[in-house]
N, C-alpha and C positions, 0 to 999 in steps of 0.2 A: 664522409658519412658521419664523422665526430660532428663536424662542423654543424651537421642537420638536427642530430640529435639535441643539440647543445641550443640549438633556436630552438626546435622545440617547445624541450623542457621551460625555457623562457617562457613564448606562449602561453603553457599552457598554465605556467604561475600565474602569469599577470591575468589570464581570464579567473582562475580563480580567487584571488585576490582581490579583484573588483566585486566578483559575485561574494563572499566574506564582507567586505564595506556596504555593502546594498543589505547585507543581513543582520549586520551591526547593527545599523539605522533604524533597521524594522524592528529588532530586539530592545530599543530603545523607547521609541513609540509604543510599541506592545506594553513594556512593563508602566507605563502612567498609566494602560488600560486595566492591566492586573494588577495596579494597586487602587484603580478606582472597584473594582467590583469586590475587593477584598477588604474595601473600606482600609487599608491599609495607607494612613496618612506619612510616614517618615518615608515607604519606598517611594510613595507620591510625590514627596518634595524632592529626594534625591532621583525623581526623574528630570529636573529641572537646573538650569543655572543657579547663580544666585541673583542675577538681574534681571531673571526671565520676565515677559510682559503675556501676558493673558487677555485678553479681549475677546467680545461677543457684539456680531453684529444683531444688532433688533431692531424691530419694526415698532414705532410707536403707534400707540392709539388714532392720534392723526395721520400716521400714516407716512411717516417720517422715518429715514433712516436713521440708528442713533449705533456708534460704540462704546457698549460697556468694559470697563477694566476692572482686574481683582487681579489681587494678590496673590501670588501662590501658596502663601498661610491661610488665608481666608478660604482658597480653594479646599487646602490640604483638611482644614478643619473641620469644612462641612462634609468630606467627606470619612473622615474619620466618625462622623456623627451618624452615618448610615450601618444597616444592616447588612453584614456579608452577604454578598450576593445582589443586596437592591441593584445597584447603578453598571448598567451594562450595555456598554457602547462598543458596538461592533462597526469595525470599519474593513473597505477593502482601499489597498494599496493603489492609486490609480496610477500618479507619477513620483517618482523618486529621482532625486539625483546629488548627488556628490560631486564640488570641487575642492580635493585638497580638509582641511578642516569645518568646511561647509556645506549643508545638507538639505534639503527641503524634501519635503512631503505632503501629496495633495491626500487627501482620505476621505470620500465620499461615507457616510454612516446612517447607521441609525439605531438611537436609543432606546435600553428597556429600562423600565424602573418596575421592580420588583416582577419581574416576568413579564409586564404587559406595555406594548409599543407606547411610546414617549412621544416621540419628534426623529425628526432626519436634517440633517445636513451635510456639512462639507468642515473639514479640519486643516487647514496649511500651518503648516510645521516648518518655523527654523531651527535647524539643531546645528549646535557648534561640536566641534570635538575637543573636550578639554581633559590636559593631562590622561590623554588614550582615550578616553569616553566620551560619546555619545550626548549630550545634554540639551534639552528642550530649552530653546534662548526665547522663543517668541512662537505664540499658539492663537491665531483667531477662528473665530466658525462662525458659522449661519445655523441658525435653528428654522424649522418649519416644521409644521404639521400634512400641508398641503405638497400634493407631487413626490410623496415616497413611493418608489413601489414597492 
């Protein structure tokens, strides 16, 4: 009967343990959303490494597919330049996963800028785990206006 207990209690750690690491990651991605709509620029950088790479996929005028990169200073600053509350990007969690120090996240969204619909798209998120935490290494998305629902 020890013996049962004793697996158990193992179990029933390691399920929560895992579901703890699933909510870390999401605690993680969250707070670059609650520093983007708090225009809050210094929690914005420190959601981030310090190598992090930012990119956005756009559609040119011709019709082209093109990626853009910024900085995460350049990010952090324009959004410190905003009104609390303008920039509000709601995302739902599609896929998540963790191996070890390694994280991704898919995030289907869609933006408000100062209360009124923006754009939609999609967010893949690499996050590393460094010195215990959580950190955005690498963020691309798509923007569109078209097929939100």
């Amino acid at each position: 009967m020890k013996y049962l207990l004793v697996l158990s209690s193992i179990a029933i750690f390691h399920v929560a343990s895992a579901q703890s690491e699933e909510d870390s990651v999401k605690a993680a991605v969250n707070q670059l959303f609650t520093a983007m709509k708090n225009a809050d620029s210094v929690s914005l950088i420190n959601s981030f490494t310090d190598s992090a790479i930012l990119q956005t996929i756009e559609n040119t005028k011709e019709g082209k597919v093109a990626v853009h990169s910024e900085s995460t200073a350049e990010f952090a600053k324009q959004i410190g330049k905003l009104q609390k509350g303008s920039a509000d990007e709601r995302i739902t969690f599609d896929v998540l996963r963790v191996d070890g120090p390694l994280a991704i996240v898919w995030a289907p969204y869609k933006f408000y800028y100062k209360g009124k619909f923006s754009h939609c798209g999609a967010d893949s998120f690499e996050l590393v785990r460094v010195k215990g935490k959580w950190k955005i290494q690498y963020l691309i998305d798509t923007r569109r206006t078209q097929g939100c629902e």
